[in-house]
C-alpha positions in Angstrom: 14.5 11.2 -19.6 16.0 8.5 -17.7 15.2 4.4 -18.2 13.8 2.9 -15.5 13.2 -1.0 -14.6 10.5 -1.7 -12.5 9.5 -4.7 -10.7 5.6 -4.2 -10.2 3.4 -6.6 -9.2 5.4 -9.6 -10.2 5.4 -7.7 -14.2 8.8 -6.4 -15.3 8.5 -2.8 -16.7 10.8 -0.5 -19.0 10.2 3.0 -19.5 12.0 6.4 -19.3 10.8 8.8 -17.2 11.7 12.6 -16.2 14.3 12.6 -13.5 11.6 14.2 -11.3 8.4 11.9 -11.7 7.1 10.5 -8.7 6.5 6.6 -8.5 3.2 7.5 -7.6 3.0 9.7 -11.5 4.4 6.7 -13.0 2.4 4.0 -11.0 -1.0 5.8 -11.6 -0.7 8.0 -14.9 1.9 5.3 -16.9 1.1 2.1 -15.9 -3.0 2.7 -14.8 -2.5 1.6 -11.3 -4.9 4.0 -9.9 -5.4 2.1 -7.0 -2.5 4.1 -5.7 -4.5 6.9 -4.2 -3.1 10.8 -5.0 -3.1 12.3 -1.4 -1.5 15.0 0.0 1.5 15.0 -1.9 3.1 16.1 1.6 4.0 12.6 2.8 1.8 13.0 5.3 -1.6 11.0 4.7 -0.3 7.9 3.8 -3.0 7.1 0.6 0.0 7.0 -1.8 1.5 4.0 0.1 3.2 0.9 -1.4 5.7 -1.8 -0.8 9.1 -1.2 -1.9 10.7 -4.7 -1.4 8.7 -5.1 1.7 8.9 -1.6 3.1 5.9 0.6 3.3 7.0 3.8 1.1 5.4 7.2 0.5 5.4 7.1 -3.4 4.0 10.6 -3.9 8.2 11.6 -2.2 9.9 8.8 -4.3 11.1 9.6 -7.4 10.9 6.8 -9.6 14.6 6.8 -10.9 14.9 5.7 -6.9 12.6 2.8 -7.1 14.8 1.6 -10.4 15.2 -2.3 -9.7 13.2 -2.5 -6.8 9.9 -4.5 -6.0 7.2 -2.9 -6.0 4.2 -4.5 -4.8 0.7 -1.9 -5.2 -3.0 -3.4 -3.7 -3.2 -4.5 -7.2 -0.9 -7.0 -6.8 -1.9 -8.4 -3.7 -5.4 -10.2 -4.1 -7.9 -10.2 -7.0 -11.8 -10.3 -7.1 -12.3 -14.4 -6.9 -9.4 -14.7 -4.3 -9.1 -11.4 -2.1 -5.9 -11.3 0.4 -6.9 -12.1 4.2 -6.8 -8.3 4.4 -8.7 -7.3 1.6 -11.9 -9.5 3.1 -11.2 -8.7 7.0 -11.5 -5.0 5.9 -14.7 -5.3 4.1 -16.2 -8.1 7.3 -15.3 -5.3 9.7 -16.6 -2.4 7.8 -12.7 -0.8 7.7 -13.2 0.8 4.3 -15.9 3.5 4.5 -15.0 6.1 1.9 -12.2 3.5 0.9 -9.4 6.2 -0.2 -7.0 5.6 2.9 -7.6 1.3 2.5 -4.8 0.4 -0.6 -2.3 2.5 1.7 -3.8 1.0 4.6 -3.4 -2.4 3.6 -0.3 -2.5 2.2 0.9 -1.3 5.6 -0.7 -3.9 7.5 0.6 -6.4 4.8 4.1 -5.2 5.7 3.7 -5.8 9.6 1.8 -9.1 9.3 5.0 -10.5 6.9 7.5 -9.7 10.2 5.1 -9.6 12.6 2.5 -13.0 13.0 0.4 -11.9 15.5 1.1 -8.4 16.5 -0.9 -7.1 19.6 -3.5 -3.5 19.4 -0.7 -1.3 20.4 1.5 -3.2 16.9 -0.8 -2.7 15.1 -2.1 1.3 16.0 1.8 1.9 15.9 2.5 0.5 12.4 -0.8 2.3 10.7 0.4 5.7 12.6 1.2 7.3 9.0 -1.7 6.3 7.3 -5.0 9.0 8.2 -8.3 7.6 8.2 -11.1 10.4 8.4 -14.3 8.0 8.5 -13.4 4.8 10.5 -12.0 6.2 13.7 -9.5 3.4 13.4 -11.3 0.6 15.8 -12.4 -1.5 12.7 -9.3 -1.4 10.8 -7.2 -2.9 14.2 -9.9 -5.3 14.7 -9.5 -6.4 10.5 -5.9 -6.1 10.9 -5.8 -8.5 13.9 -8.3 -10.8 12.1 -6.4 -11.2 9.3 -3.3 -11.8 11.5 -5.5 -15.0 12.5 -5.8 -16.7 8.7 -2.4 -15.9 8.4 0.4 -18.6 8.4 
């Protein structure tokens, strides 16, 4: 076992953890941050996604020894229920979330470009969501929430 210091959310948390335990193991099985969605486990769907100081990361291929001292920000951590994040509400406005399994990964993606990237056009947006699959929306009413939410921004 190896000790770990995670920055999640804002929370400080120490734990030891196999050498080979995802973040996604330790986000959703230690700490009950099931909004992390379990995916492929091929890096390939994008569900697992979360913010690794700032940087969209596939945490069902990062082993959590790797994320030791990082910030780690999961949809959790970015609105609540009384105060959702402009994302949170454009999503549910333009009916982006059908089945909802791709949306914490898809959000936390969109959160990334939208903190470097103000107003990004169509084509920004389609780009920076590329690694996150979406079987149910077809992907116009995630742009069109993305893009909206680009507008509340500062």
């Amino acid at each position: 076992m190896e000790p770990v210091t995670l920055q999640i959310n804002g929370a400080t948390h120490r734990l030891f953890v196999a050498p080979h335990r995802t973040l996604l193991e330790t986000l959703r099985e230690d700490l009950g941050l099931t909004g992390t969605k379990h995916g492929c486990e091929l890096g390939e769907c994008g569900a697992c996604t979360v913010l690794v100081d700032g940087t969209p990361t596939l945490s069902c291929l990062t082993l959590t020894v790797e994320a030791s001292g990082s910030e780690i920000v999961t949809i959790e951590g970015i609105g609540t229920v009384a105060h959702p994040h402009p994302l949170q509400r454009a999503f549910a406005e333009f009916g982006a979330a059908q089945c909802g399994y791709c949306t914490p990964g898809m959000i936390l993606t969109a959160k990334a470009l939208l903190d470097h990237r103000a107003r990004p056009g169509s084509d920004e947006i389609g780009e920076a969501i590329a690694g996150n699959m979406c079987r149910c929306t077809g992907y116009l009413p995630i742009i069109r929430a993305i893009a909206a939410a680009a507008e509340e921004l500062p």
